[in-house]
N, CA, C and O of each residue as an XYZ file, in Angstrom:
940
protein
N     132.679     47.630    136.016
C     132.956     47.553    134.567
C     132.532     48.855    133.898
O     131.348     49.148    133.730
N     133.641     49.688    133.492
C     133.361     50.903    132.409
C     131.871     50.697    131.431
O     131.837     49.502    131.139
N     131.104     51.148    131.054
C     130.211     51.258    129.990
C     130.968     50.988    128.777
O     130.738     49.890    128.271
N     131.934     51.835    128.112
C     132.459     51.469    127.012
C     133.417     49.955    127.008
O     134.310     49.700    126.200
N     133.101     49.355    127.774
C     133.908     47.916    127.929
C     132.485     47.532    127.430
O     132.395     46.961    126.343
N     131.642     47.739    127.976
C     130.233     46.594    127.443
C     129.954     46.894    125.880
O     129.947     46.081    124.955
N     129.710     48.387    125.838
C     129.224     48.511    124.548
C     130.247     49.501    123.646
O     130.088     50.722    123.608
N     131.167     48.895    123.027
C     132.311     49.878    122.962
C     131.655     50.179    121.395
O     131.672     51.305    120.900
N     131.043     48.909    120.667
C     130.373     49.784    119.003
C     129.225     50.577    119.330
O     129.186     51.598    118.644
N     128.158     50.448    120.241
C     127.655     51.758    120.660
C     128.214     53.100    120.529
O     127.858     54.099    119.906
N     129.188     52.832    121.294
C     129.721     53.815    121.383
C     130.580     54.823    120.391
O     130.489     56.050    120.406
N     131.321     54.143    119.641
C     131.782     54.149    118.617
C     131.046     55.338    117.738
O     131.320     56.523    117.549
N     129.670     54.213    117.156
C     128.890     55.118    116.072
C     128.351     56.005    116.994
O     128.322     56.962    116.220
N     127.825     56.529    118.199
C     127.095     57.430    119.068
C     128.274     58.443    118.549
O     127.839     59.494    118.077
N     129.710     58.293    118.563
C     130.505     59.203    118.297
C     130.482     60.258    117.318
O     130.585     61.482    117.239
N     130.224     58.806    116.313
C     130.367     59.293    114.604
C     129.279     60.317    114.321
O     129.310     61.352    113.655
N     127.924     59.499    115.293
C     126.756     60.189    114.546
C     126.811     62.065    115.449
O     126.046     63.008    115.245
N     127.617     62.011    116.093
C     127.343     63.346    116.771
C     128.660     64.214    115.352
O     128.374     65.037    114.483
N     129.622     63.767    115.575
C     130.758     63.888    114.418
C     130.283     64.897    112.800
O     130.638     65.889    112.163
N     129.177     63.699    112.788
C     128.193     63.452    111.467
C     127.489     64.739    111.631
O     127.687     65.414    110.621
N     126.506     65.558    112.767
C     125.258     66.230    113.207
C     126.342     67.561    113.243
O     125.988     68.714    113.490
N     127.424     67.228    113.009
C     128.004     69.054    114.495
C     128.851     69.159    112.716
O     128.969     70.350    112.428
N     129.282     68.438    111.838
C     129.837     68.629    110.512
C     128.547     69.520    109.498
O     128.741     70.542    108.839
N     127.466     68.882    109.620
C     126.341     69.576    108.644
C     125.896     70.959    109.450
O     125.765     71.991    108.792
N     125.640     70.967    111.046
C     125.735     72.254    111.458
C     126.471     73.278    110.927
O     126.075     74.266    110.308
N     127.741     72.901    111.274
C     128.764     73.752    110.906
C     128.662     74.450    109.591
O     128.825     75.662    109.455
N     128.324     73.435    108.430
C     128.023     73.366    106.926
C     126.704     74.678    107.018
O     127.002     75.737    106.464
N     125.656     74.616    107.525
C     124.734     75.671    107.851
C     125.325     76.821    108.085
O     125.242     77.801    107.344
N     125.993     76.758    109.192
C     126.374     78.318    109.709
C     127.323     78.968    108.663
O     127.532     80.181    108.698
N     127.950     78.086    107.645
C     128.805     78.747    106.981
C     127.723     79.097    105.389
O     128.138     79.296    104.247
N     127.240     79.087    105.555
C     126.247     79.210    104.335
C     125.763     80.493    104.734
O     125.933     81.525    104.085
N     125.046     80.383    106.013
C     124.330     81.395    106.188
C     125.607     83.023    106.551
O     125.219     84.166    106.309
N     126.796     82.782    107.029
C     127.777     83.549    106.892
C     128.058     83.918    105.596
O     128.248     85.133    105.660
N     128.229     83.458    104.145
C     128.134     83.761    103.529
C     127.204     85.114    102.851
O     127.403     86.274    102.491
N     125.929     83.997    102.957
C     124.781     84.675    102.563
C     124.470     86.251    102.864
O     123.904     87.085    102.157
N     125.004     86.352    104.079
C     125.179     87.350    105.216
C     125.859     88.556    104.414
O     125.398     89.576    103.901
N     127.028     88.069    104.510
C     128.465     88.876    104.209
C     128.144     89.338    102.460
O     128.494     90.450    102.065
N     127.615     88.576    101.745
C     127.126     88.667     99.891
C     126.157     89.713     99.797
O     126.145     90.627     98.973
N     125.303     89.479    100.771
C     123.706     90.191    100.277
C     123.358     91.289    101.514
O     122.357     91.810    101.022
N     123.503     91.788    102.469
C     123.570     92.324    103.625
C     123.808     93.793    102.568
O     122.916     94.575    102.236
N     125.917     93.901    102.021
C     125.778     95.272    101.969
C     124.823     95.887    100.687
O     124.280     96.990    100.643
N     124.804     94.819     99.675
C     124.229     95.166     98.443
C     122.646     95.059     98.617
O     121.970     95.244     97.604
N     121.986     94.767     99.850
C     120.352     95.101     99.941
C     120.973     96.661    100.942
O     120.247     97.478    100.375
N     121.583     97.309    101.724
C     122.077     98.431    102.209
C     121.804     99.541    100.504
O     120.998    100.426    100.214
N     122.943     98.873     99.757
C     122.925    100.085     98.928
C     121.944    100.222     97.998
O     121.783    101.268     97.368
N     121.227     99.180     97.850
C     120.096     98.722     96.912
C     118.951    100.087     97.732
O     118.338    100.799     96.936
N     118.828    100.246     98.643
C     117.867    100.618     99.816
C     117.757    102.235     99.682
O     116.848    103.028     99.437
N     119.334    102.327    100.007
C     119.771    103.982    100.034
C     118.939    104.438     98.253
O     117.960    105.101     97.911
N     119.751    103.832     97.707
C     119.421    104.304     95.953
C     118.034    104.259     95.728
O     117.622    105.198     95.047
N     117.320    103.566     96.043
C     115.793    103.401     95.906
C     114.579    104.537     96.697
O     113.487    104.924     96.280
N     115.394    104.875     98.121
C     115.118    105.585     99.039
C     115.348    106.960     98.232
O     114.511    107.845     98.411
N     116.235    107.159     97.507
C     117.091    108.146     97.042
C     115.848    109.137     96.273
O     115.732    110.341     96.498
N     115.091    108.463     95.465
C     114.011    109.285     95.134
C     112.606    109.712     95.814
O     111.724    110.408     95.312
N     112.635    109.180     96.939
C     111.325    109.586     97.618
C     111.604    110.470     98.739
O     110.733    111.219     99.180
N     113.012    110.407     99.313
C     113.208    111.226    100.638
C     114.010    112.185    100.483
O     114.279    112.871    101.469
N     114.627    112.499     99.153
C     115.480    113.704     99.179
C     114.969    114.738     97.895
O     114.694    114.282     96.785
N     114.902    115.966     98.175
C     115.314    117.109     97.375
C     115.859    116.263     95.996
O     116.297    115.116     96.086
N     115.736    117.217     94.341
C     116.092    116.590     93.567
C     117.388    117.026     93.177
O     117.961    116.611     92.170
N     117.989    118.113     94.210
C     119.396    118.431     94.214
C     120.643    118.187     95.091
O     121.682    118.845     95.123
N     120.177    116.699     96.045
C     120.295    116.457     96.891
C     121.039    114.702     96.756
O     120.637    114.044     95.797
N     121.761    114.236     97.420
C     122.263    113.321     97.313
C     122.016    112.114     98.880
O     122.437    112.568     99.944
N     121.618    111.247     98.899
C     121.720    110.592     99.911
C     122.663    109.621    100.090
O     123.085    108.800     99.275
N     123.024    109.836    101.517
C     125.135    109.568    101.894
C     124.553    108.970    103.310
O     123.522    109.301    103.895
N     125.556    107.963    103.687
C     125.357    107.215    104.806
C     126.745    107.992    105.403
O     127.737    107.703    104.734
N     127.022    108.965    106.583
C     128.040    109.331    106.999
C     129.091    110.462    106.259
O     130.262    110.784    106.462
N     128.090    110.865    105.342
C     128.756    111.828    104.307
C     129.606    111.152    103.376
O     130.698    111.692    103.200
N     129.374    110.114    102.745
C     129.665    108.751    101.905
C     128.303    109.203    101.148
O     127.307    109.606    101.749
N     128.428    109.052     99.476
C     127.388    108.804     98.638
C     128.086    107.595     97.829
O     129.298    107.385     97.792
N     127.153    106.898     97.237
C     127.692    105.889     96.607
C     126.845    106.544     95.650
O     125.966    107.360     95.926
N     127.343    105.909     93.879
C     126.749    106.406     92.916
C     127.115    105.412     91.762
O     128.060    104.627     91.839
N     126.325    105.512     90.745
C     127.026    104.449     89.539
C     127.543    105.381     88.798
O     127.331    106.590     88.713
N     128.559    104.346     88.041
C     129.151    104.999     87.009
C     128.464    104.010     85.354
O     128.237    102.842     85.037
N     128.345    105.851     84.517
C     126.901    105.117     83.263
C     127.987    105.856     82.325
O     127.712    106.075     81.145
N     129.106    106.198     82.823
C     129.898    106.818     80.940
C     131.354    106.158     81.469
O     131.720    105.591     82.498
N     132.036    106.579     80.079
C     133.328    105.642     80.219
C     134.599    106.873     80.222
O     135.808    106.666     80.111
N     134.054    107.898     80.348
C     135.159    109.070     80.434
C     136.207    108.912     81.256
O     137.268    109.320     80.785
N     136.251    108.466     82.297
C     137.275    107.974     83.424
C     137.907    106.752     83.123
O     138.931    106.436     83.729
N     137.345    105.928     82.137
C     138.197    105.113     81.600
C     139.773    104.102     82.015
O     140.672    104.492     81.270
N     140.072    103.420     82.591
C     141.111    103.167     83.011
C     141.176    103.463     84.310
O     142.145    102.883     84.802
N     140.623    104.063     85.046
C     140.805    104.705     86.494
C     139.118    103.843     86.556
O     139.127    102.612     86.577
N     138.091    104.411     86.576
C     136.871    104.144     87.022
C     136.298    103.226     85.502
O     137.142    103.319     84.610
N     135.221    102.508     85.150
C     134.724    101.715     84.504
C     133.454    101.404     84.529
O     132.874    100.896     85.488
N     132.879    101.756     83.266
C     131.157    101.634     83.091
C     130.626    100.722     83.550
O     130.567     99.636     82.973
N     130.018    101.007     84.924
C     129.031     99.921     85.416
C     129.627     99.614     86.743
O     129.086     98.691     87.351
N     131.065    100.458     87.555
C     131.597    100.319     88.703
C     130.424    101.151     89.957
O     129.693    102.087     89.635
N     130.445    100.921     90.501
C     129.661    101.971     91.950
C     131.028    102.344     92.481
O     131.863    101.526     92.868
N     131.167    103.560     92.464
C     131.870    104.627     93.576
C     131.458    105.265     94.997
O     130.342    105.614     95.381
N     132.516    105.304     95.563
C     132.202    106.222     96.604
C     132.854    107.534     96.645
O     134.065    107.703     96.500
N     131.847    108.600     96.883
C     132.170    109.885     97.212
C     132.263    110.089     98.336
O     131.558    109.425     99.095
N     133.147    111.064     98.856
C     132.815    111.560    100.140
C     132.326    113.105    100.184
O     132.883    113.783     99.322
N     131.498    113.738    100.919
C     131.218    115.267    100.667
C     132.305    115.918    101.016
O     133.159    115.503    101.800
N     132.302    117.154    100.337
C     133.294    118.267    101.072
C     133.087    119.448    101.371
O     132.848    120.290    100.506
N     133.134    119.688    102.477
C     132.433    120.829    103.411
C     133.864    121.734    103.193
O     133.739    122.734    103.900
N     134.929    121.759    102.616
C     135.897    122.808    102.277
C     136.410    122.632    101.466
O     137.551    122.169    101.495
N     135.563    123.031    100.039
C     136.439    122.948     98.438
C     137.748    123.131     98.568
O     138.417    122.571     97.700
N     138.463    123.873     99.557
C     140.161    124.713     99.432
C     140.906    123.466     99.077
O     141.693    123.261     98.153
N     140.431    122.606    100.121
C     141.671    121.115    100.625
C     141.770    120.215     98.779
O     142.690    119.515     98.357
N     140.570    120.575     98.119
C     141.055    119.818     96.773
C     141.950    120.549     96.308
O     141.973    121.773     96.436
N     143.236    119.501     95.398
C     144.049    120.088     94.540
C     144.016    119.383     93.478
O     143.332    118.378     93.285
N     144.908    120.000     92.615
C     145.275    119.248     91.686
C     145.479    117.464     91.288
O     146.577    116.945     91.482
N     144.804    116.992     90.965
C     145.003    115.482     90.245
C     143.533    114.859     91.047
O     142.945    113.792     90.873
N     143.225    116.059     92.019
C     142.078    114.823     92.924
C     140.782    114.946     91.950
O     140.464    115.931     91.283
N     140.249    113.947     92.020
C     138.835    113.460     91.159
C     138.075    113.470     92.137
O     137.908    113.029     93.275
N     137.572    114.243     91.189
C     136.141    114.944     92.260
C     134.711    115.173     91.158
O     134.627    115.439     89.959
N     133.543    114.882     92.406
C     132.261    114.731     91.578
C     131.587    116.059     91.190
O     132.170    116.931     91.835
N     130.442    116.712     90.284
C     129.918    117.839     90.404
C     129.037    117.807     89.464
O     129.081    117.231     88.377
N     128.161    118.509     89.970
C     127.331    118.883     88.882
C     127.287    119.745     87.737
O     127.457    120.962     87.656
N     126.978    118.722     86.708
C     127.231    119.587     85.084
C     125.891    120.346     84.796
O     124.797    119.867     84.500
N     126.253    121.624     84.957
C     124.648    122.072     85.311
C     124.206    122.400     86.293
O     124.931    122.427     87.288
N     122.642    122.827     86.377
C     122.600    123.012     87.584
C     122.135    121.951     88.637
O     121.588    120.886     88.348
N     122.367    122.297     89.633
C     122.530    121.049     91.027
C     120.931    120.110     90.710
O     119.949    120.763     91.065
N     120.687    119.067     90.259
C     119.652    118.262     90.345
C     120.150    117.534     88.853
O     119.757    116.385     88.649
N     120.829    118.062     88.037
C     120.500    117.755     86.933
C     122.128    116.231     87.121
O     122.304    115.284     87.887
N     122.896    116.809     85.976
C     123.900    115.533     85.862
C     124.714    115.492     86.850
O     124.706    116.472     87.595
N     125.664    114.349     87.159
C     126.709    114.490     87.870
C     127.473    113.962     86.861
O     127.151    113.519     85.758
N     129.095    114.138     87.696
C     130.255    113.975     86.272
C     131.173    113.892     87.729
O     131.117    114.485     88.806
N     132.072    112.786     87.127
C     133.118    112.748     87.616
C     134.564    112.843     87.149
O     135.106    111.740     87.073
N     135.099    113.573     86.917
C     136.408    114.060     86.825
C     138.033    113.647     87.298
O     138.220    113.007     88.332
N     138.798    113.946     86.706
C     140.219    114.544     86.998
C     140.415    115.852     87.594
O     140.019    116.520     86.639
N     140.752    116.746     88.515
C     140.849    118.074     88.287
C     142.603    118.267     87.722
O     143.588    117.671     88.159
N     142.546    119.165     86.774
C     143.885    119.426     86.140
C     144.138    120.815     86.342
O     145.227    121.161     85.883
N     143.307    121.945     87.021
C     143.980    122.864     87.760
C     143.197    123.391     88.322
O     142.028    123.577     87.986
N     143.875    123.796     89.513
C     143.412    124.616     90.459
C     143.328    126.125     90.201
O     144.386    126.754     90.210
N     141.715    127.026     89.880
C     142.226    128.369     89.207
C     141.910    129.421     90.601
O     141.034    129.191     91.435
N     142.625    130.329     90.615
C     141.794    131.589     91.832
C     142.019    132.721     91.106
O     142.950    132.941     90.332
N     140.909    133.575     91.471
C     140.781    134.935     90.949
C     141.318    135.983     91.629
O     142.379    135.638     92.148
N     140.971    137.374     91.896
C     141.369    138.050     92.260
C     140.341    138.376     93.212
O     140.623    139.384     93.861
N     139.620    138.029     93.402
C     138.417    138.180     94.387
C     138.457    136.727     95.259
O     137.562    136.412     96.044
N     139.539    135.978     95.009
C     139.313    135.094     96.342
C     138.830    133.823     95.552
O     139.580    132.860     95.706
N     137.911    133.642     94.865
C     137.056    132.916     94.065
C     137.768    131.473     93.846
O     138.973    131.543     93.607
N     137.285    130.378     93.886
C     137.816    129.088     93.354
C     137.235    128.344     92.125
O     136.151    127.761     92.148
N     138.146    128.425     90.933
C     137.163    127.048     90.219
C     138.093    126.063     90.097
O     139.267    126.075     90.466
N     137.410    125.121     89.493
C     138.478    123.675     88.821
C     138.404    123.460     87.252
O     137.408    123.473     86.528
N     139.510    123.294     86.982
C     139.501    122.768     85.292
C     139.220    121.357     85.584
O     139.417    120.912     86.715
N     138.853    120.763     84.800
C     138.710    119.068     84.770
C     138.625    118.357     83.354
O     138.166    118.858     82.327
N     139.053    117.344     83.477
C     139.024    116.840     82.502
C     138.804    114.750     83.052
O     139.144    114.250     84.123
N     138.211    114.112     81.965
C     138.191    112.646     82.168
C     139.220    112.024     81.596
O     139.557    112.093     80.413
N     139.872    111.222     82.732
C     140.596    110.119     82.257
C     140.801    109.766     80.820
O     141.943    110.083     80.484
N     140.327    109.394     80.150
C     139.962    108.947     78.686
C     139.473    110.090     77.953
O     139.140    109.771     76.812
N     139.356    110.995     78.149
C     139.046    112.042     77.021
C     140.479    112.926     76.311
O     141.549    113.079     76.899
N     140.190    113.369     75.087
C     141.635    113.977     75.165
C     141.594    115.492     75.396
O     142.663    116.086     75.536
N     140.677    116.016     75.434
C     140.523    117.709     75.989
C     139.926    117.698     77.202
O     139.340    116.658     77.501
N     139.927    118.566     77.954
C     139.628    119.033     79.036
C     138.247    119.417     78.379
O     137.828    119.557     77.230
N     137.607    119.547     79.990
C     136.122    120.054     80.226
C     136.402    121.673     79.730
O     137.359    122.426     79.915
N     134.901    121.863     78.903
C     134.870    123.024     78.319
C     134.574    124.158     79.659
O     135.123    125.259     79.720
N     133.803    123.742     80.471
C     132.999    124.964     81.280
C     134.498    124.596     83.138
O     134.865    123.444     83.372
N     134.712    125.114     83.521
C     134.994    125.504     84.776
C     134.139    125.343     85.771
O     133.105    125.970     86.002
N     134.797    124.164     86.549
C     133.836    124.024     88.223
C     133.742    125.007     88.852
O     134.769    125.666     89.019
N     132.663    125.400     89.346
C     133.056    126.162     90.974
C     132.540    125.839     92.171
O     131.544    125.135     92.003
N     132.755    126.025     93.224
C     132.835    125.379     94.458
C     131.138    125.179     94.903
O     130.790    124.500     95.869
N     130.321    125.808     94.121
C     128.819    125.081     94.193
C     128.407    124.211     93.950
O     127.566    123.582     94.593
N     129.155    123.801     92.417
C     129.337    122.735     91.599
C     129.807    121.320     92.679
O     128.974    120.422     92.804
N     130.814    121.236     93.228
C     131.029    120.217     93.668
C     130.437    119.646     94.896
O     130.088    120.224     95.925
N     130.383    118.118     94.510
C     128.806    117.279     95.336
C     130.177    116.360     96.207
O     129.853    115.841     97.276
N     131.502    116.203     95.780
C     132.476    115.498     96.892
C     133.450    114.716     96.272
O     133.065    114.260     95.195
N     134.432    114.450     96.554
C     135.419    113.658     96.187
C     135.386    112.267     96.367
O     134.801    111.615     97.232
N     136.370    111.756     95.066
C     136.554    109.695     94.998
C     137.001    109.894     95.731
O     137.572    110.970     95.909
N     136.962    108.729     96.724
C     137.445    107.544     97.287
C     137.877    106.351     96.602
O     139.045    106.095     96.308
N     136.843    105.620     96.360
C     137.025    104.194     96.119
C     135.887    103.823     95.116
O     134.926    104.588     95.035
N     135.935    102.752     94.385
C     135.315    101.904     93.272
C     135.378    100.359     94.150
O     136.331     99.885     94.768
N     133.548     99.614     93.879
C     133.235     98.685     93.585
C     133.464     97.980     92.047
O     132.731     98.758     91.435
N     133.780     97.398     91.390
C     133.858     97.101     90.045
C     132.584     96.163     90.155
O     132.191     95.370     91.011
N     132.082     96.610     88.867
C     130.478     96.033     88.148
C     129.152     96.406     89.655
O     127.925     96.314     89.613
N     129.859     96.729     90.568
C     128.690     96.741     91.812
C     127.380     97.967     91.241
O     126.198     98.119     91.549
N     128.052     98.479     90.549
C     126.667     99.690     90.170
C     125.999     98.924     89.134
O     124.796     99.051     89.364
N     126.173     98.153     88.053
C     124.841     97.446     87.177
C     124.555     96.641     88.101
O     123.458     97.142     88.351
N     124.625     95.891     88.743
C     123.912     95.115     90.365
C     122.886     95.994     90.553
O     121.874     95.716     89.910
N     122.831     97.029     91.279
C     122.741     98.515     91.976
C     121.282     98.614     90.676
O     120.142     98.456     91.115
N     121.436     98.813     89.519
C     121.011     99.117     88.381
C     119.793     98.270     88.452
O     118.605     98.487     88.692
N     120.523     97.208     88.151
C     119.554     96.021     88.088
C     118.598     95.665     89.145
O     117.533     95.122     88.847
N     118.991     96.006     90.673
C     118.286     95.704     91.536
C     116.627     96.491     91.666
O     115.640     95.960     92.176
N     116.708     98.255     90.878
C     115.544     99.170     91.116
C     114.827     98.610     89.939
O     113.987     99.380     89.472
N     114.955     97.412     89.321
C     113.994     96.679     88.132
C     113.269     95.987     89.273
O     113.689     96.011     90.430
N     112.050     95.307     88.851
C     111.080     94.691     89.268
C     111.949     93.400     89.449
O     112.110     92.787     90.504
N     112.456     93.116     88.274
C     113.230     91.145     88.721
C     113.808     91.404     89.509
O     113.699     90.760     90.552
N     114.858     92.646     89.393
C     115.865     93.024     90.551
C     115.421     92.562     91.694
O     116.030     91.824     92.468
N     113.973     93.149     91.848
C     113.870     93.133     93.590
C     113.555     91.731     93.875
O     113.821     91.231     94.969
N     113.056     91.151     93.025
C     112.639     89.799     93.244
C     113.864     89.070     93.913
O     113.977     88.489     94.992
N     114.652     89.289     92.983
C     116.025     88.445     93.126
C     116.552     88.873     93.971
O     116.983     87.961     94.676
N     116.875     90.161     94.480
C     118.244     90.785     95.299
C     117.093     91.298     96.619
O     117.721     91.987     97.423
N     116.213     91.203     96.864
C     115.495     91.440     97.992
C     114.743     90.462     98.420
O     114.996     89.989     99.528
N     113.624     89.927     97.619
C     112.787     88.986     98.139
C     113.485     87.619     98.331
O     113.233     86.861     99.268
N     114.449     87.361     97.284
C     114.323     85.708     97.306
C     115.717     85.805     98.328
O     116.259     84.705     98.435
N     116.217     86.618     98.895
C     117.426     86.629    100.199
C     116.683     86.355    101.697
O     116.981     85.739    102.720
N     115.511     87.195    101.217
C     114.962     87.041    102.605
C     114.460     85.872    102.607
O     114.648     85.239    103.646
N     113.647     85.159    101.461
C     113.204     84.030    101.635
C     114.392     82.757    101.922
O     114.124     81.637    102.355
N     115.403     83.141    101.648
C     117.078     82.143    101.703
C     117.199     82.108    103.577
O     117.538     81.081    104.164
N     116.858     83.401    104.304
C     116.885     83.512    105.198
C     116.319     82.969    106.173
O     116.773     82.462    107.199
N     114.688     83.187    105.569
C     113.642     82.222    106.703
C     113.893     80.952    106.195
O     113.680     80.086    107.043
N     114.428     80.341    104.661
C     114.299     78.733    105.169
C     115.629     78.515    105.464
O     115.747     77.301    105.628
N     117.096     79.275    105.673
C     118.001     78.915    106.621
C     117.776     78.457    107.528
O     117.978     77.305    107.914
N     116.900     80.090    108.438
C     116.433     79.871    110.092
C     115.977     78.449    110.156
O     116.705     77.607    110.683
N     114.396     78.016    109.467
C     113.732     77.508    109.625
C     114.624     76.083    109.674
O     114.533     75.423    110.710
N     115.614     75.511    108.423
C     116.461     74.384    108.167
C     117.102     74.478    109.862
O     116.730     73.788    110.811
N     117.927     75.316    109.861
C     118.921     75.204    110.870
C     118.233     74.845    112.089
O     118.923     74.053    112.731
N     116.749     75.219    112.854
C     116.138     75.013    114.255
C     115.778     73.817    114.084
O     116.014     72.910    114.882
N     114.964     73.664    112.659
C     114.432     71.887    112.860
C     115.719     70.811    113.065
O     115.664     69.866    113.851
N     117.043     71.164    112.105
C     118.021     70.307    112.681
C     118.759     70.554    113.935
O     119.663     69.739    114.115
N     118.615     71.519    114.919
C     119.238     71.376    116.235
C     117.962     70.899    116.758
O     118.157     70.153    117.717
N     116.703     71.059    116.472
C     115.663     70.047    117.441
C     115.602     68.855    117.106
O     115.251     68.036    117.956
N     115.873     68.498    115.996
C     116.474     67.145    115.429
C     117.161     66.465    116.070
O     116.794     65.338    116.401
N     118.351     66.975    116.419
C     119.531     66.409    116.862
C     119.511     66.334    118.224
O     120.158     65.566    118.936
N     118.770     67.134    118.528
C     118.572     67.253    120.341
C     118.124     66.110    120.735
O     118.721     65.336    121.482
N     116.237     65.835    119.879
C     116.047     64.455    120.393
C     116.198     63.384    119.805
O     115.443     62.430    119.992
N     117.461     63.354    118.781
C     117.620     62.158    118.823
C     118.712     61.883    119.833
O     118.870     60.705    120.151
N     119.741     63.100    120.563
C     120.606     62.558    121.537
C     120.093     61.732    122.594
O     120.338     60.636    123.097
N     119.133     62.863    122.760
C     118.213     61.948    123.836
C     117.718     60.981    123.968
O     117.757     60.407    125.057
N     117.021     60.420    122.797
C     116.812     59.273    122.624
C     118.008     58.389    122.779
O     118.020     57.518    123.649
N     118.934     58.566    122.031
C     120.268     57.549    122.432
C     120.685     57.634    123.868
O     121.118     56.620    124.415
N     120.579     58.893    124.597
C     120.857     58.679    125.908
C     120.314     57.905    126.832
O     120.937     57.350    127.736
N     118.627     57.819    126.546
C     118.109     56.968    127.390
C     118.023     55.777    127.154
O     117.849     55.012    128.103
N     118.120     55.259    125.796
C     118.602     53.706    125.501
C     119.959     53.211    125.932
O     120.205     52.010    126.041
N     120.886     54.223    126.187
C     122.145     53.929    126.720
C     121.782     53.875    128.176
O     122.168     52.922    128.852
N     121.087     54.805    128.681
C     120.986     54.710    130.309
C     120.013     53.169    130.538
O     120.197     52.517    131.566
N     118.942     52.674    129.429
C     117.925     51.657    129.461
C     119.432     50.390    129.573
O     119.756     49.714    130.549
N     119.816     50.423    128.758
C     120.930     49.219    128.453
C     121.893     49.189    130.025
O     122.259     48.100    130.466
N     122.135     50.122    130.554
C     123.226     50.422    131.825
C     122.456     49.493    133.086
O     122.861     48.604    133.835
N     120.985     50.269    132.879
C     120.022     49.900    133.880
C     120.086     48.031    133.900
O     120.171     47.216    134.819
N     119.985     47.892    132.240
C     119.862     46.052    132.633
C     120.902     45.317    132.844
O     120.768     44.173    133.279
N     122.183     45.879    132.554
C     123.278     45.306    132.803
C     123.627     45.634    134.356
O     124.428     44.942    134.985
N     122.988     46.696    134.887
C     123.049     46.353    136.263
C     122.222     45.426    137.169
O     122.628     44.802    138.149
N     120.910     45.459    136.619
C     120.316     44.458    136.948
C     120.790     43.147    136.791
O     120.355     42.285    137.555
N     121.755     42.799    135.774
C     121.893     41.510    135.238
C     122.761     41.219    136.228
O     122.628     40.052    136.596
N     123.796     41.959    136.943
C     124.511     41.438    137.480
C     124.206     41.311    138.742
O     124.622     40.332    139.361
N     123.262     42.478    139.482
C     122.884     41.929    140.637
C     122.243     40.542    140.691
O     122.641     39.713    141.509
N     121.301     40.291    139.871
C     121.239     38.615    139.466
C     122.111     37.903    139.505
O     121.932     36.794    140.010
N     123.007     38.160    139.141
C     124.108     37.028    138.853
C     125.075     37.074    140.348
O     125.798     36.105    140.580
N     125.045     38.047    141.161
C     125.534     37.849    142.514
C     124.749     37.303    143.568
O     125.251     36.810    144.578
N     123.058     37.411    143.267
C     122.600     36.521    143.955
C     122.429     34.978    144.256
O     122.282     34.243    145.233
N     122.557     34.867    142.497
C     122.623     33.254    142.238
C     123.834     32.773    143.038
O     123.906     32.098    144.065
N     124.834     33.369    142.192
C     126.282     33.596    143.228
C     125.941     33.349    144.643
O     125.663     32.157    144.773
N     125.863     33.914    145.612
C     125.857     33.635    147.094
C     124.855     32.834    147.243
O     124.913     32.280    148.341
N     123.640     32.418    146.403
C     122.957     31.662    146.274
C     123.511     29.627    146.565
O     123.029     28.719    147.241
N     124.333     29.702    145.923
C     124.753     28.269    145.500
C     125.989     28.203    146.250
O     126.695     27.235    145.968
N     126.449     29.040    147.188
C     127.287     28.985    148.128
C     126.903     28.647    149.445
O     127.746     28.602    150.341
């Protein structure tokens, strides 16, 4: 006789409840994927920017791969870029390759002081070889008064986060870190911690059901060797 012939509602809920255990797992791992994928790159850039004042030169930019990320705090770019977006720059080790229309970063001033990000609206050369850039912002209606030159520039856009730089902003505040550093990691250890107690959870309670299922097998075998003895018994 099959087991599930004897105890087929045993069996049944033994189903459900594993059904039940491997559904809220699942529910875990996708939380913590989340969590992962949300807070992972923004404690990265939180890190670099914070790092940014203790390990570099004050004319100096810190870039993961020749990538700087940076906020944007004016609205001159307007329509293209947006107060409070994080950008990415990339450096450029050969001013020549910029032309015309590319937006590119530099310093207004000398190297430590502002950065500015731009339109370039022409490409100028001298007679000595020399390169500058005219520039102008998105949203402004004149062009930049002073002329880039190839010292000036710290690297060209790429790409925009939208609102990721007041994040960024907010994170080098004291709540910031609370929030965007400490209380992730703490999300983390009581993930870990949730997620092991329920696979040791679930472990022994399988077990436990296994050996009450193997306890129940055991007496129904017993029962019947009984019942074949009586059997040849009364024969």
């Amino acid at each position: 006789m099959d087991k599930s012939e004897v105890f087929p509602n045993d069996n049944l809920e033994l189903g459900d409840k594993k059904k039940e255990s491997n559904s809220s797992s699942k529910g875990l791992t996708v939380v913590g994927i989340i969590l992962c994928v949300i807070l992972i790159p923004v404690l990265i850039v939180n890190l670099v920017l914070i790092f940014k004042g203790y390990t570099f030169e004050k004319d100096e930019l810190p870039n993961m791969g020749g990538y700087y990320p940076l906020m944007v705090q004016s609205g001159s770019m307007s329509g293209t870029i947006e107060v409070g977006d994080l950008i990415i720059v990339h450096i450029v080790n050969d001013s020549t390759i910029i032309k015309e229309n590319d937006i590119i970063t530099f310093w207004d001033g000398e190297p430590g002081g502002t950065l500015v990000t731009h339109r370039v609206t022409e490409v100028i050369h001298d007679n000595d070889g020399n390169i500058a850039y005219r520039t102008k912002g998105d949203a402004n209606i004149i062009e930049d008064a002073k002329l880039i030159t190839r010292d000036k520039v710290v690297g060209m856009y790429q790409k925009r986060v939208p609102k990721l730089g007041d994040v960024a902003l907010f994170m080098q505040t004291i709540p910031g870190l609370a929030v965007c550093v400490f209380l992730p990691l703490v999300l983390f250890i009581l993930y870990d911690v949730i997620s092991r107690s329920r696979i040791e959870k679930n472990e022994k309670k399988e077990t436990a059901e296994l050996l009450e299922e193997l306890e129940k097998l055991r007496q129904e075998k017993a029962a019947r060797t009984e019942g074949k003895k009586d059997g040849s018994g009364g024969e």
